[in-house]
GURO-567586 format. One record per residue (C-alpha): chain; x, y, z. Coordinates in steps of 0.001 Angstrom, whole numbers, plus 524288, in hexadecimal, padded with zeros to 5 digits. Layout:
% residues N
chain  x  y  z
A  X  Y  Z .
...
This chain:
% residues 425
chain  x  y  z
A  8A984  1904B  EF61A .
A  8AC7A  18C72  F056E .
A  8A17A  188BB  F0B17 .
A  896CA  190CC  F11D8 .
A  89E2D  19CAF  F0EE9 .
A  893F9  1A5AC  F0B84 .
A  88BC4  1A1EA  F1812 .
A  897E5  1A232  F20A5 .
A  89C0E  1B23B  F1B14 .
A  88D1C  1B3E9  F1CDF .
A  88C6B  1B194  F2BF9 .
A  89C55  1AD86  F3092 .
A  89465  1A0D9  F3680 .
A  899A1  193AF  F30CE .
A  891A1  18965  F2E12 .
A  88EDC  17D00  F2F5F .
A  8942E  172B7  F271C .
A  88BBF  16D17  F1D81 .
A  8829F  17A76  F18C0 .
A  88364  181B0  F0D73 .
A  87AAC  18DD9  F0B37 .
A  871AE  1949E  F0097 .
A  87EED  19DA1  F00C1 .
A  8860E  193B3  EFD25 .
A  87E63  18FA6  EF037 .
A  87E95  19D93  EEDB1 .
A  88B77  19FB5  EEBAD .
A  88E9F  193D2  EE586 .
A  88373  1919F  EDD49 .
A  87997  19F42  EDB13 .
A  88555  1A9DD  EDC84 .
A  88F12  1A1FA  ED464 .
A  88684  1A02F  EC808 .
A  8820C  193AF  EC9DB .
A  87566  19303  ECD5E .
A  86DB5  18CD4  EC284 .
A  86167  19177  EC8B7 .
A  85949  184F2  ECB6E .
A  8549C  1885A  ED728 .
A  858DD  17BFB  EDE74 .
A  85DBF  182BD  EEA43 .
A  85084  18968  EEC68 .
A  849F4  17DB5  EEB95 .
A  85527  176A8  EF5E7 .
A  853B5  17F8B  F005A .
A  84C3B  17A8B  F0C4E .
A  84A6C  1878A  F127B .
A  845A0  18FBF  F05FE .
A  85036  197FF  F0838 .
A  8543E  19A40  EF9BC .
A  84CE7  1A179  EF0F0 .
A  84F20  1A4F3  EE1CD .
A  853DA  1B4AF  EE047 .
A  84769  1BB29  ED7EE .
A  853F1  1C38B  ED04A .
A  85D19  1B980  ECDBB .
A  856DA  1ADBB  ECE18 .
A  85F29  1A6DD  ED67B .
A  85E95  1A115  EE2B6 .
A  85F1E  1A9B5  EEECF .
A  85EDB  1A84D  EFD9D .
A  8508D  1AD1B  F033E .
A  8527E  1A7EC  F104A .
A  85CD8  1A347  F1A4D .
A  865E5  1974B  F139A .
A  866C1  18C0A  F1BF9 .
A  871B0  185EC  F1794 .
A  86A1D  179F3  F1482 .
A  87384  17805  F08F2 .
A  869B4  1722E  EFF68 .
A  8690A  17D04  EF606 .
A  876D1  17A08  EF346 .
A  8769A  16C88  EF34E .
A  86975  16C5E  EEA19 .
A  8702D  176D0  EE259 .
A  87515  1703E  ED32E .
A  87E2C  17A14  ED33A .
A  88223  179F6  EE3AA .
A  883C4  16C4A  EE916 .
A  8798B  164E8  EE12F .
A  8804C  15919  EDA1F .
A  876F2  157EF  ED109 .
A  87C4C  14D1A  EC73D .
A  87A15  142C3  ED3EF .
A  869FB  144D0  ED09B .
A  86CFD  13D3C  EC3B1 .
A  86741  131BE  EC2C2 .
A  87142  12A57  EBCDA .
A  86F4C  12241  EB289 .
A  86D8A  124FF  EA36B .
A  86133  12021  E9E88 .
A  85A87  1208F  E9188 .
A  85063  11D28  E8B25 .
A  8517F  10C99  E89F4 .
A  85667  10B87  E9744 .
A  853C4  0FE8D  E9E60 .
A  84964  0FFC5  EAA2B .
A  85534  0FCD2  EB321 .
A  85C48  107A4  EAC21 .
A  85243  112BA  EB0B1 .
A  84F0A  10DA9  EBE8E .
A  86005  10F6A  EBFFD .
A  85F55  11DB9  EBA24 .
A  8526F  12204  EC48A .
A  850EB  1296F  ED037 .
A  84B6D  12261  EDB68 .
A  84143  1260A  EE2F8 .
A  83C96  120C0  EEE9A .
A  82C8E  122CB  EE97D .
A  828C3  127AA  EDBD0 .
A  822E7  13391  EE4D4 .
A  82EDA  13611  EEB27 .
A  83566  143D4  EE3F5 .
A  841BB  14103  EEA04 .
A  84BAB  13A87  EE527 .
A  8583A  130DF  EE6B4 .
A  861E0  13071  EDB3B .
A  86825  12354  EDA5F .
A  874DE  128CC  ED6BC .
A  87FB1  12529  ECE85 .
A  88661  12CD4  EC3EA .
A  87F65  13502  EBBB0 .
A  8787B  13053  EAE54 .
A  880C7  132EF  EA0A5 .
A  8785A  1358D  E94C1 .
A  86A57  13BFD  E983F .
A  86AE2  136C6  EA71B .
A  85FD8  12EAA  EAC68 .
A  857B6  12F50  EA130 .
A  84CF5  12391  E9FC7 .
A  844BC  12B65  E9233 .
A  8496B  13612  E88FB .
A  8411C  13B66  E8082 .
A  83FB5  1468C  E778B .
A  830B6  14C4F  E79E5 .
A  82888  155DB  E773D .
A  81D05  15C3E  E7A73 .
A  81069  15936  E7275 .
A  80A62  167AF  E73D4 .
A  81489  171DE  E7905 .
A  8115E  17F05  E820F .
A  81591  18A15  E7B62 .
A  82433  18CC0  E7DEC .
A  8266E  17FDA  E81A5 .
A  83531  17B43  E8029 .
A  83851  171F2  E77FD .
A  83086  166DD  E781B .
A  827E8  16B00  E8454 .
A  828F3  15F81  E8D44 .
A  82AE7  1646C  E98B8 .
A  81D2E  16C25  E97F6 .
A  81626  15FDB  E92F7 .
A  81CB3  156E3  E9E0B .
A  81907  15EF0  EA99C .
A  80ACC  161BB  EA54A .
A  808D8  152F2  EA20A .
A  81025  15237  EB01D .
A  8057C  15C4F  EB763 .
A  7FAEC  1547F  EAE7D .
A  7FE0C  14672  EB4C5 .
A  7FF92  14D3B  EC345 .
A  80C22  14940  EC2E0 .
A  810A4  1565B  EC6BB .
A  8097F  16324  ECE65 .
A  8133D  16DA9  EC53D .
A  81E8D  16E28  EBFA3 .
A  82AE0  1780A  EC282 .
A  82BE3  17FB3  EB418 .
A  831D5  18B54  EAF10 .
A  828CF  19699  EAAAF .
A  82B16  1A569  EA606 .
A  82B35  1AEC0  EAFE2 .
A  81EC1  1B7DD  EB3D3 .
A  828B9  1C2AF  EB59B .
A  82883  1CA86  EAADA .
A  835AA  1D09F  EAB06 .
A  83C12  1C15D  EAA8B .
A  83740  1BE2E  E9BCF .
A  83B85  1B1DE  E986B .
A  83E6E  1AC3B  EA5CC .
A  83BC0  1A014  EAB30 .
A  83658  19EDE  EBAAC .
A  83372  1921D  EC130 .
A  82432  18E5D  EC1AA .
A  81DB2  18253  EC773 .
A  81389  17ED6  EBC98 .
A  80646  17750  EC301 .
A  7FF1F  17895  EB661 .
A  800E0  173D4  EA794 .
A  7FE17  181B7  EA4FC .
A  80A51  18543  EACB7 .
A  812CA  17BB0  EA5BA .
A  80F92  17F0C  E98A6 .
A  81052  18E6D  E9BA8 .
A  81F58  18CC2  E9FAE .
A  823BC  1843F  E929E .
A  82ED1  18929  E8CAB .
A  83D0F  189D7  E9296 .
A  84441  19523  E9B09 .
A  852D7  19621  E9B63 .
A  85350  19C8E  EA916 .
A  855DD  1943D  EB39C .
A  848BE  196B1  EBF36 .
A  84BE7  190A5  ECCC6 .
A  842A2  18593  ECA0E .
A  8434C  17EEF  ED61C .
A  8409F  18A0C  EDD6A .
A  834AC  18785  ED900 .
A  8320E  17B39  EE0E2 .
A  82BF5  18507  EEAA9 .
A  81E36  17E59  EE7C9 .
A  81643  186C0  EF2AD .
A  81328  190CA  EE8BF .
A  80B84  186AD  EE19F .
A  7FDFB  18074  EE4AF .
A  80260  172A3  EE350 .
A  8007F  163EF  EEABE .
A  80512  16141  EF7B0 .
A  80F62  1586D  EEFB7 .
A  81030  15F52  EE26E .
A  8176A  1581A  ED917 .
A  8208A  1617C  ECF10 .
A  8297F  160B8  EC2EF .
A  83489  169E2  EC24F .
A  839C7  16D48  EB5F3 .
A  84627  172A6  EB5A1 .
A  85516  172E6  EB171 .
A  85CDC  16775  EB5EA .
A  86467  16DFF  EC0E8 .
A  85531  17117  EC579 .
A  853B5  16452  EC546 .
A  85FFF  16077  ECB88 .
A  85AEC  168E7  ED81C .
A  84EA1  161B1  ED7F9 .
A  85564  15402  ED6AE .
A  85F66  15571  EE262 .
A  8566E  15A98  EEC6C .
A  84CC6  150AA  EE766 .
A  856E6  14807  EEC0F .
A  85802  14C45  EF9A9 .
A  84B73  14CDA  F03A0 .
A  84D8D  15A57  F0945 .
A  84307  164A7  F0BDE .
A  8455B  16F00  F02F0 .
A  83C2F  17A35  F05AC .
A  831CB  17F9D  EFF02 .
A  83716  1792B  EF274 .
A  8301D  16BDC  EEF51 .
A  83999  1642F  EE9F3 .
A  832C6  156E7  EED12 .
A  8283D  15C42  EE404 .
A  8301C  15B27  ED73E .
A  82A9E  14E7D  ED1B5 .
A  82FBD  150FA  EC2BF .
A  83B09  15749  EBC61 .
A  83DB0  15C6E  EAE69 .
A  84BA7  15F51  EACC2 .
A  84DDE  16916  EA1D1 .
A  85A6D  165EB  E98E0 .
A  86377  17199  E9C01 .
A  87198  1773F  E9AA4 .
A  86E3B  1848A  E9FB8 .
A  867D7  18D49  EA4C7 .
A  86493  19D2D  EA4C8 .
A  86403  1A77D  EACB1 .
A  8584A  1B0CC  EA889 .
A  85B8C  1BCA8  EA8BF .
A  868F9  1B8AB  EA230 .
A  8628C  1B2AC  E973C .
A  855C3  1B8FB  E9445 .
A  85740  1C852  E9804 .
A  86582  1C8AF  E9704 .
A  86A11  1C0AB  E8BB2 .
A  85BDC  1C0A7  E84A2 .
A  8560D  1CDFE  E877D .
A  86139  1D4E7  E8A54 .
A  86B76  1D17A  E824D .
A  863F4  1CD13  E7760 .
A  856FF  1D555  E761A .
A  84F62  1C896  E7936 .
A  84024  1CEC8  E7BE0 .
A  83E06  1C49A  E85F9 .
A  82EA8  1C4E7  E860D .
A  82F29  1C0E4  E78EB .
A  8359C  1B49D  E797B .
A  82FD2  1A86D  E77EA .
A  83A11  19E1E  E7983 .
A  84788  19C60  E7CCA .
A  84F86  18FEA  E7B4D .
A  85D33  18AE5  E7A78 .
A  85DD2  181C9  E6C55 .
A  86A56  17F3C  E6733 .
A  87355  185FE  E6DED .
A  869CD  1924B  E6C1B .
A  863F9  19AB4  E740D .
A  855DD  19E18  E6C4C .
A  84BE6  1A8F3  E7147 .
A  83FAD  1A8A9  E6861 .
A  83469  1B3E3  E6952 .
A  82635  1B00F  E694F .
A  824AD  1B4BA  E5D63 .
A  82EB5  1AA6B  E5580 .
A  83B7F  1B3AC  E5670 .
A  848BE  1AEFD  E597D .
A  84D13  1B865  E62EB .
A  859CF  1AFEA  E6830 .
A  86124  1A501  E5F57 .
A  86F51  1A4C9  E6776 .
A  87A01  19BBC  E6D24 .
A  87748  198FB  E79D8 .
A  882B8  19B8F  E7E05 .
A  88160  1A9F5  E7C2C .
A  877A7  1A93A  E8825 .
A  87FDE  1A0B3  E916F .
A  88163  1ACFE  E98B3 .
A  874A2  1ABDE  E9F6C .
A  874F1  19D95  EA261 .
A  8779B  199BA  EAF68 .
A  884F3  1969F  EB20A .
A  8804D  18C5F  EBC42 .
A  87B4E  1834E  EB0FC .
A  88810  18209  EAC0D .
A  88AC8  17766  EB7BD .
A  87F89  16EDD  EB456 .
A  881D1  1621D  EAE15 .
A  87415  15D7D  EAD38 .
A  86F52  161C9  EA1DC .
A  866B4  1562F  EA015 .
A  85FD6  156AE  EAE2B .
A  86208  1490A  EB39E .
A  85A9F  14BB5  EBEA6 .
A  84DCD  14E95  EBA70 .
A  841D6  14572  EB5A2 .
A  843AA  14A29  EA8DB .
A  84C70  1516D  EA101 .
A  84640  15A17  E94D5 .
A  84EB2  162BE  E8C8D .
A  84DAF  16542  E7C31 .
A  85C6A  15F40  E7AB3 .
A  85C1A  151AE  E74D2 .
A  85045  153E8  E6DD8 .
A  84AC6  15CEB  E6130 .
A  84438  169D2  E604D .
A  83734  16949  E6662 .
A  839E5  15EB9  E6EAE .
A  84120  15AF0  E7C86 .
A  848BA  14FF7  E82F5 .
A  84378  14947  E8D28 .
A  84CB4  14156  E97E2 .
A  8444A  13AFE  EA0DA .
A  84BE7  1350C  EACB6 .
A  842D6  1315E  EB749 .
A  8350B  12ADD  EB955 .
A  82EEC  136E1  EBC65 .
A  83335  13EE6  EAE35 .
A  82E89  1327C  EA880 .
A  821FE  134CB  EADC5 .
A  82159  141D8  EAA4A .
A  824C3  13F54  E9B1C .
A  8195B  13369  E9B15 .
A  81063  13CA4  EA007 .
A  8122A  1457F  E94EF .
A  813CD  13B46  E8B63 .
A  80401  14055  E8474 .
A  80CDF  14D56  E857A .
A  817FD  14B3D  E7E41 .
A  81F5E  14595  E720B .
A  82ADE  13CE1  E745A .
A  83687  138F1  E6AD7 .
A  844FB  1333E  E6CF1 .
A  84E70  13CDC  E7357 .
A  853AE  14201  E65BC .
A  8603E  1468E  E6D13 .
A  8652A  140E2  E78D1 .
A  873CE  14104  E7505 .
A  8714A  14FFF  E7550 .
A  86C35  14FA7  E8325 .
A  877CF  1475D  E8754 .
A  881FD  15000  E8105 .
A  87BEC  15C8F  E870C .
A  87BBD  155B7  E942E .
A  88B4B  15273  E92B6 .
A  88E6B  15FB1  E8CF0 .
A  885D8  1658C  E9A14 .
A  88E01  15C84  EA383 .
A  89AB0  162AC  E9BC9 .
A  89696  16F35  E9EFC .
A  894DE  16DD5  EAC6A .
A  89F8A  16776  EAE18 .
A  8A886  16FC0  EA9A5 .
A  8A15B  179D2  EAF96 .
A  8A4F8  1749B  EBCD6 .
A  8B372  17304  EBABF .
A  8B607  1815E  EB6CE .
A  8B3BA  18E1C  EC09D .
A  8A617  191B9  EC037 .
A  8A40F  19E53  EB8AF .
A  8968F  1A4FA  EB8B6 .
A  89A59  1AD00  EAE07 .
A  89D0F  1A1A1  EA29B .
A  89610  19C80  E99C7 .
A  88DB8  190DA  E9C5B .
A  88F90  18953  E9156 .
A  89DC8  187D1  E8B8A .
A  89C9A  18AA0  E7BCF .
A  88F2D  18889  E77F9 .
A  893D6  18266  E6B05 .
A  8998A  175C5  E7358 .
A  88B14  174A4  E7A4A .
A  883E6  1758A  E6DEC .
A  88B76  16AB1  E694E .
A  88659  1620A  E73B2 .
A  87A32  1616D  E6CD4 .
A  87DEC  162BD  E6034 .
A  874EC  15C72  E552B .
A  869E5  15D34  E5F8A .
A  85BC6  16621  E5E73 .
A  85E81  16D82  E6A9F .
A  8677E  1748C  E73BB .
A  865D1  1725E  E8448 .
A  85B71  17A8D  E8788 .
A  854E2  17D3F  E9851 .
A  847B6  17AB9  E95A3 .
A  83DFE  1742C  E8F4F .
A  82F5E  174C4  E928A .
């Protein structure tokens, strides 16, 4: 696409060299497919000026664009290079003090949110990994995922003040969206443990970071959990001291990076696909999850109402994910996902100081065993990268598949418990 051609059919003005607009991203990014809905360019934009679209979900212009640039250099799927906010060395458990100071970010104060990566190329294996665990929750909330970490790790979080709330997922109010996930900040335990349980909809999480609606500190301190390309977004303009608008960015003290290959769009999935197509009563559902290369829907009152391939859904995923190579969220202060470890409980990566003071905090919380898997998390990672890759040498369809044969995927994992799955709280 030449550049600034939408703004210069717009007005006939040309610009200036160096700008590129909200139009820009759009056509590129939102109107091509691509957008993978994280919400990063909301977030990014100094002036407020985008907004998400209450119909689509996406992200829309609700005042003049600046041509500031940064939601498409933020943007994992504009400008963003997101593999450069690796840390990059592979570390596991055993690794030598030395080891583990090479692998860190550095910060100038342990206060300081920002952050300077030290470079390099990125880490093989797991990434910068300094535990691994496989954990689980000692008491569960109903519809918990898995083995419920996340939930016990941010209320043991809110417990020790190390955080004011926490960005979550939780089911919509509106009652024609059954089944839908919508961004929340949670400031209580209460509000934690009523949004267990995973969504499959992407929710513009960082839009989020808006904190005036909330009755917080002066200097609140949050956790964000989220997909990795969420985090991703969070990491790079962490990285840079720029104002960014009503969005508090220098708030995010803690990040949970969910394992994840894909992601949905809603009404693709659950009205279309489920309800539609299927005769899926919605408001009866309990649970949905993706095990085994299945997609399984389960009513409240024990029925099986869905036990099919995945791939007969990759309709509604978003085509955007199909880029992504990061799978195991490098970026984040911990990675938690159910591959790599048996039913009932989850992996845990942590990678940084902070998401190692998050897991001690819940230690009274939580049981802890050896990863039972983590050959299974490195050959998802590899078969992710694959994807992407190929995905980038070949014409960018919106209309393909995301995944190519399910049957190659599955094999990935083969002899493991589990197949990739979002979420996990």
């Amino acid at each position: 696409m030449k550049a600034y051609r939408i703004r210069q059919e717009i007005n006939g003005i040309e610009e200036p060299p160096g700008k590129t607009w909200f139009f820009e991203l759009q056509a590129g990014v939102i109107d091509a497919g691509r957008c993978i809905q994280c919400g990063t360019c909301v977030a990014a934009c100094p002036s407020n000026s985008i907004g998400v679209d209450e119909d689509t979900d996406l992200p829309e212009l609700v005042k003049m664009c600046t041509g500031c640039s940064l939601c498409w250099d933020f943007c994992p799927r504009g400008g963003l290079r997101y593999e450069a906010l690796w840390p990059p060395s592979t570390i596991m458990p055993g690794a030598t003090a030395d080891e583990v100071a090479a692998s860190s970010v550095e910060r100038v104060d342990a206060s300081d949110t920002y952050w300077k990566i030290t470079g390099g190329p990125p880490g093989d294996g797991l990434g910068a990994v300094t535990e691994a665990y496989s954990v689980r929750a000692g008491a569960r909330a109903d519809g918990a995922q898995d083995g419920g970490v996340v939930s016990a790790l941010l209320i043991a979080a809110l417990a020790a003040g190390d955080i004011d709330g926490a960005v979550v997922t939780r089911p919509s109010d509106d009652p024609e969206e059954p089944w839908k996930g919508v961004s929340h900040l949670a400031t209580t335990a209460k509000e934690i443990t009523d949004a267990a349980g995973s969504y499959y909809n992407q929710t513009m999480a960082l839009a989020e970071l808006d904190l005036s609606r909330y009755d917080l500190p002066a200097k609140p301190k949050i956790a964000v959990v989220g997909t990795p390309c969420e985090i991703q977004g969070i990491r790079a303009m962490q990285a840079r001291r720029w104002p960014s608008g009503a969005h508090r960015i220098d708030a995010v003290v803690l990040t949970i990076a969910l394992l994840c290959t894909k992601s949905f769009d809603y009404r693709g999935l659950m009205l279309d696909l489920l309800q539609k197509d299927r005769g899926i009563d919605i408001d009866r559902v309990s649970k949905v999850d993706v095990i085994r290369g299945k997609m399984i829907v389960e009513y409240r009152d024990g029925e099986l109402a869905v036990d099919e391939p995945i791939k007969n859904f990759h309709g509604a995923a978003l085509k955007g994910c199909d880029e992504c190579a990061d799978f195991l969220g490098r970026s984040a202060d911990l990675s938690i996902g159910s591959v790599g470890a048996i039913d009932g409980w989850s992996s845990v990566l942590v990678r940084t100081e902070r998401g190692h003071r998050a897991l001690d905090n819940a230690r009274g919380r939580l049981d802890f065993r050896e990863l039972d898997s983590p050959e299974a998390l490195v050959k998802l990672d590899a078969f992710d990268k694959r994807v992407a890759f190929d995905s980038l040498r070949r014409p960018f369809d919106p209309d393909a598949p995301l995944f190519i044969d399910y049957a190659e995927h599955v094999a990935t994992y083969e002899g493991t418990d589990r197949a990739p799955v979002v979420a996990d709280r």
